[in-house]
SEZAKE-808943 format. One line per field, with one value per residue: x, y, z of N, C-alpha, C, O in turn; residue number from 1. Coordinates in steps of 0.001 Angstrom, whole numbers. Example, Ala and Ser with C-alpha at 12.3 -4.5 7.8 and 13.67 -1.06 7.14 Angstrom:
REM SEZAKE-808943
n_px 13190;12850
n_py -5690;-2250
n_pz 7800;7080
ca_px 12300;13670
ca_py -4500;-1060
ca_pz 7800;7140
c_px 13200;12900
c_py -3300;30
c_pz 7800;7870
o_px 14236;13409
o_py -3319;1138
o_pz 8465;8039
n 1;2
This chain:
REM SEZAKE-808943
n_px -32692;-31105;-29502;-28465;-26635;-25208;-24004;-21857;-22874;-24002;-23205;-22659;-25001;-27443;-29432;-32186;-34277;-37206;-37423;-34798;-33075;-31910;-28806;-28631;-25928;-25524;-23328;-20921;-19718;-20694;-22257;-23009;-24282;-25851;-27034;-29111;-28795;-26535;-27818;-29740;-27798;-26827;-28740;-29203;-27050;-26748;-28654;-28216;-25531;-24491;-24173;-22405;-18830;-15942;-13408;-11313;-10871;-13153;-13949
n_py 7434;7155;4334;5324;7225;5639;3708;5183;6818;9365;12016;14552;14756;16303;15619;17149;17985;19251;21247;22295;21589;18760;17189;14834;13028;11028;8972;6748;5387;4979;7624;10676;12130;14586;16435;18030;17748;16746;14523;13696;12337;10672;9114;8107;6701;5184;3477;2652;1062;-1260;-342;995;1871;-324;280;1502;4204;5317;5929
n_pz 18671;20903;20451;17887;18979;20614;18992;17675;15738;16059;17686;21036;21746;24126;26597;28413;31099;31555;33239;33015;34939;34822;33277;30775;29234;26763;25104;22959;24934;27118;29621;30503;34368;34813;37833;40546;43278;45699;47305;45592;43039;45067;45542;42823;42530;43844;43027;40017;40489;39395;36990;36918;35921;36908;37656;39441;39978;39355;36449
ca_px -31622;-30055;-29211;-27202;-25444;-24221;-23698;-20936;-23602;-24588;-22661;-22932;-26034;-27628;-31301;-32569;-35608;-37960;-37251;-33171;-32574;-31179;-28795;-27859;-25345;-24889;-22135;-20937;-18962;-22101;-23112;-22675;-25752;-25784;-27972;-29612;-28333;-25889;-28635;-30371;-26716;-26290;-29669;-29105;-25484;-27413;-30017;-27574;-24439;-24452;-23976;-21019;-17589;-15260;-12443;-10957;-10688;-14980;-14341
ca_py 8362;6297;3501;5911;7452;4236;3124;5914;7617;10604;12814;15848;15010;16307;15450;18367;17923;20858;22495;22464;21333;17963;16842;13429;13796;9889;8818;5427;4146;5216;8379;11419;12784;16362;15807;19245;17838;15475;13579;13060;11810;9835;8108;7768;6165;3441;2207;2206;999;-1945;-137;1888;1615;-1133;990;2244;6025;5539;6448
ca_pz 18926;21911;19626;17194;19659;20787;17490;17398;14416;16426;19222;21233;21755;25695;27027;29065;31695;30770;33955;32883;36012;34835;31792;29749;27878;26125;24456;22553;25916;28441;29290;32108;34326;35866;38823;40905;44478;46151;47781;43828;42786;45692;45012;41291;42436;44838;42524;39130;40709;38510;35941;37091;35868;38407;37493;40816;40156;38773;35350
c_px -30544;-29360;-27962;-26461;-24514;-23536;-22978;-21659;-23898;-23864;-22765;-24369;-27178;-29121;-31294;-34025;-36419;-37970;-35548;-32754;-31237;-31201;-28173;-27460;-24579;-23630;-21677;-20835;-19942;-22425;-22648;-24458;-25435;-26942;-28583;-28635;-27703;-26548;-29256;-29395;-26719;-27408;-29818;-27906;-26027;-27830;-29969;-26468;-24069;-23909;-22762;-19881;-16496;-13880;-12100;-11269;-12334;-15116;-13820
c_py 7711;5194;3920;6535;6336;3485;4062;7021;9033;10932;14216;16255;15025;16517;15708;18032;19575;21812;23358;22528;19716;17860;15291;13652;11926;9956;7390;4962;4642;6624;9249;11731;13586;15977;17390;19090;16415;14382;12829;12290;10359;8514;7344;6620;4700;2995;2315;1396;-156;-1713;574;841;716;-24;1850;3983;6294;6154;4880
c_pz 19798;21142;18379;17522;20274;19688;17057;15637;14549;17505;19525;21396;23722;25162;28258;30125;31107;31662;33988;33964;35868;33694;32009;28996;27756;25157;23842;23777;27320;28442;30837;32154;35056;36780;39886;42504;44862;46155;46202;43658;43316;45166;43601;41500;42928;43789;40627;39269;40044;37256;35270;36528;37299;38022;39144;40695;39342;37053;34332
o_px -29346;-28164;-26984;-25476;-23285;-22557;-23155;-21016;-24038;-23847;-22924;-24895;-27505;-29714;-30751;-34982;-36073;-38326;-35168;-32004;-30176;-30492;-27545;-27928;-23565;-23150;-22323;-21676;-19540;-22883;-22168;-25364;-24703;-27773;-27704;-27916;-28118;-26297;-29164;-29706;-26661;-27135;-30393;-27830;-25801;-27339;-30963;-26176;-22838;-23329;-22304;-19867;-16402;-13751;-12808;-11912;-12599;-16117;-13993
o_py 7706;5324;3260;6739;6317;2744;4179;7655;9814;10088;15060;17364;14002;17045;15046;17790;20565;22962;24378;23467;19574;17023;14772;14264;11547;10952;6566;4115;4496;7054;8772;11723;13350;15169;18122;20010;15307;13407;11644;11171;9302;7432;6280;5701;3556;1911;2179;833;-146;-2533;742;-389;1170;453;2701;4683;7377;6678;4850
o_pz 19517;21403;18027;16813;20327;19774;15845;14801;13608;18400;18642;21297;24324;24221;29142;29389;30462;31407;34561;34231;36475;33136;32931;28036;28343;24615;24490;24078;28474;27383;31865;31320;36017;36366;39428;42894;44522;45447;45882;44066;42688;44646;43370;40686;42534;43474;39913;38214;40071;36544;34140;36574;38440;39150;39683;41477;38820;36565;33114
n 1;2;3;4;5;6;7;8;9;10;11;12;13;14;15;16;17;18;19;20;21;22;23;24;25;26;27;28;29;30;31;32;33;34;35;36;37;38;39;40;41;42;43;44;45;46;47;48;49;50;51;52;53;54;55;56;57;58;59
């Protein structure tokens, strides 16, 4: 599934935890994540930041 959404084959496509507390919503050019609390975010932000956009304004 990840593979054909990147591969511009599949979109609109969000992955749900089972408590619908957190979403992924991929996309060809990366991907957003809904997160429950700052602190989650913040921790998700540390220990991907590699992976982030250099783009000044983060997108």
């Amino acid at each position: 599934m990840l593979r054909a959404i990147a591969d511009d084959e599949v979109s609109g496509v969000l992955i749900i935890d089972t408590g619908m507390r957190r979403v992924l919503h991929p996309y060809d050019g990366g991907a957003d994540v809904l997160l429950t609390t700052p602190g989650e975010r913040d921790r998700m932000h540390d220990r991907y930041a590699d992976w982030l956009s250099r783009h000044p304004s983060g997108l």
